[in-house]
Backbone as CSV, one residue per row, in Angstrom:
resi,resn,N_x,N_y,N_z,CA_x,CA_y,CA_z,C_x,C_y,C_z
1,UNK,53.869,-26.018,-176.545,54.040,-26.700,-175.285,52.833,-27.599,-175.035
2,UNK,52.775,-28.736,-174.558,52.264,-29.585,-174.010,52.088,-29.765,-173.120
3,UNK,50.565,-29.762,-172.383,50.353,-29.973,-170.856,49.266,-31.111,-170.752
4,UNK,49.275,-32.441,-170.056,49.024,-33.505,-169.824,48.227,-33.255,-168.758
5,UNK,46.635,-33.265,-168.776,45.739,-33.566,-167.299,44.792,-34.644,-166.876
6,UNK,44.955,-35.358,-165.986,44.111,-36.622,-165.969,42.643,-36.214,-166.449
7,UNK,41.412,-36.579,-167.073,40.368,-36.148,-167.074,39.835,-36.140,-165.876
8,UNK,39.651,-36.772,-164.815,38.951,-36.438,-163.631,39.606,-35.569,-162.692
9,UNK,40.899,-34.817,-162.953,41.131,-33.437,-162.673,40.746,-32.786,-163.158
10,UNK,40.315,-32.808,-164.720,39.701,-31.483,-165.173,38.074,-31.590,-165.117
11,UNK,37.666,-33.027,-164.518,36.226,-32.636,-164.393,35.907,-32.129,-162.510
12,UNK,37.051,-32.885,-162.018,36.697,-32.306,-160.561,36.787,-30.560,-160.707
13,UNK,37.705,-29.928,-161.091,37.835,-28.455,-161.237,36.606,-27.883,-162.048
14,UNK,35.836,-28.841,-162.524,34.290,-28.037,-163.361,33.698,-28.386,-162.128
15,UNK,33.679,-29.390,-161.347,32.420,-29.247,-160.227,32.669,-28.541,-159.499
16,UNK,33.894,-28.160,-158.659,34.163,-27.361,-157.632,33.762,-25.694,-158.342
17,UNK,34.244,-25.650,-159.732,33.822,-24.204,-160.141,32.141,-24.555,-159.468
18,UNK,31.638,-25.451,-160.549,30.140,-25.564,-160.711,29.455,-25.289,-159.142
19,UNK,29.878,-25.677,-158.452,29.425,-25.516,-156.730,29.616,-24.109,-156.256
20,UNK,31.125,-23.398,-156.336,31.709,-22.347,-155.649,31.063,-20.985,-156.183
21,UNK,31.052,-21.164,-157.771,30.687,-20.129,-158.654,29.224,-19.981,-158.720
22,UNK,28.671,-21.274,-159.476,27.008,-21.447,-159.926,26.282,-21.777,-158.819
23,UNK,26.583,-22.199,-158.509,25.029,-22.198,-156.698,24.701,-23.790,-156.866
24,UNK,25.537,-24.830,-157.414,25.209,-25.939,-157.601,25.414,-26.379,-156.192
25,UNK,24.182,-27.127,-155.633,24.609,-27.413,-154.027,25.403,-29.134,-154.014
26,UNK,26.288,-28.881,-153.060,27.315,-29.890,-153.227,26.325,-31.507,-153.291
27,UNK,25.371,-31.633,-152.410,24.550,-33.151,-152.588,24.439,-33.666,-154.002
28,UNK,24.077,-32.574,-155.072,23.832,-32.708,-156.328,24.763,-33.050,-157.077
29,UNK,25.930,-32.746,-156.809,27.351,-32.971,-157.283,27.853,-34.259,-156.744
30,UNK,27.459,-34.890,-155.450,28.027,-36.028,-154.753,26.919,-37.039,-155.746
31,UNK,25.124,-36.678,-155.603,24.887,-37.683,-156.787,25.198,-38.272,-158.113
32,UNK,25.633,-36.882,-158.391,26.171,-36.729,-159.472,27.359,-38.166,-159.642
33,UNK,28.481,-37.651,-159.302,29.211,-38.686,-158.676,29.084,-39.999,-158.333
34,UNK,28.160,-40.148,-157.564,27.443,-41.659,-157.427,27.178,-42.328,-158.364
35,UNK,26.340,-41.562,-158.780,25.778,-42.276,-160.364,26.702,-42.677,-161.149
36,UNK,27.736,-41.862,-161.648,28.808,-42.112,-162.529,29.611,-43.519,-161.758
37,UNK,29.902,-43.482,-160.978,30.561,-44.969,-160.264,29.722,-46.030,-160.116
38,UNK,27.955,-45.620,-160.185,27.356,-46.878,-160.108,26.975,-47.662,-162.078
39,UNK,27.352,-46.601,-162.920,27.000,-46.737,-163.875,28.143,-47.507,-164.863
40,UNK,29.737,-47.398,-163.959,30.673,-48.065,-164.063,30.181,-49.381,-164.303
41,UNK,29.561,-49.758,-163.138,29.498,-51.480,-163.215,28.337,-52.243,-163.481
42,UNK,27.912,-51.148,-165.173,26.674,-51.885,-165.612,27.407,-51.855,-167.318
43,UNK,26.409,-52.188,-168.150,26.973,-53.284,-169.585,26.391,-51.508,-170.416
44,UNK,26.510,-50.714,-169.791,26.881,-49.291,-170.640,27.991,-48.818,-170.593
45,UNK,28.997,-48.797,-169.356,30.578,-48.135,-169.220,31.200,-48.715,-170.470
46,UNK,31.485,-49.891,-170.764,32.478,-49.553,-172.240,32.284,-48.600,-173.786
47,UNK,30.619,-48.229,-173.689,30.092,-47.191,-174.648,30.856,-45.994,-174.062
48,UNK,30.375,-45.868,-172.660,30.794,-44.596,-172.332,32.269,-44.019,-172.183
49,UNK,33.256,-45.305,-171.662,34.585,-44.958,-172.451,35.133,-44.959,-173.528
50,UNK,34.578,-45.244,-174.331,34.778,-45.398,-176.068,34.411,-44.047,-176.122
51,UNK,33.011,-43.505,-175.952,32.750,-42.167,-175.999,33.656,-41.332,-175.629
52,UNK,34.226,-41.383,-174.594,35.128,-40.201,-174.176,36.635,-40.390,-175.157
53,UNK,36.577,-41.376,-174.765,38.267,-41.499,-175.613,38.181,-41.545,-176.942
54,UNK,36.852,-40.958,-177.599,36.853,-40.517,-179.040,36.286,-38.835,-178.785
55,UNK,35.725,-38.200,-177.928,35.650,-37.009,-177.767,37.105,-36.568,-177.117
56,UNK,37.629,-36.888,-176.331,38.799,-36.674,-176.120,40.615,-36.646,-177.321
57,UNK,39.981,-37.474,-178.158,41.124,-37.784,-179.281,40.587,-36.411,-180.095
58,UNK,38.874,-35.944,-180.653,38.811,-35.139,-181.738,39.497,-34.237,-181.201
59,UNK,39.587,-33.811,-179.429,39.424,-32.769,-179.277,41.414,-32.325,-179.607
60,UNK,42.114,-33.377,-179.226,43.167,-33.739,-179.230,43.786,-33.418,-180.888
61,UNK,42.915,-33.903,-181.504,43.430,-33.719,-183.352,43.495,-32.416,-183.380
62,UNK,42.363,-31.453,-183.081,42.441,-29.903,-183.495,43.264,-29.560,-183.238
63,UNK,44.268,-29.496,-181.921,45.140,-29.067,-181.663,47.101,-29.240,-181.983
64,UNK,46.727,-30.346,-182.869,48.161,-31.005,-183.359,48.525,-29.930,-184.398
C-alpha cells in the first residue's frame, strides 16, 4: 500500500512532536521557520530543493 504525504506535513508533525514531547520552546521553532522562508528567496533555495528531492527520491527507491 501506498501512502502519499506532503513534506511539510511530515515536517510540521516533527516540530509539533519536537515542541510537545522535547521541551523545544515554540519561538525556536517559529525561527526556525522564518529562516527557512527567508532562505527561500536567496540564490541557495534551488540547491536546497534539488537536495531534498534527491533525499526524498533515495529514500523513495528503498522502498519500491
Amino acid at each position: 500500500m501506498t501512502v502519499s504525504l506532503p513534506l511539510v506535513l511530515v515536517l510540521g508533525a516533527v516540530a509539533w512532536i519536537a515542541i510537545k514531547f522535547m521541551g523545544v520552546r515554540l519561538w525556536v521553532a517559529v525561527v526556525i521557520a522564518l529562516f527557512g522562508f527567508w532562505l527561500a528567496h536567496t540564490g541557495i533555495a534551488p540547491s536546497v530543493e534539488s537536495g531534498t528531492h534527491s533525499g526524498v527520491d533515495s529514500v523513495n527507491e528503498q522502498h519500491d
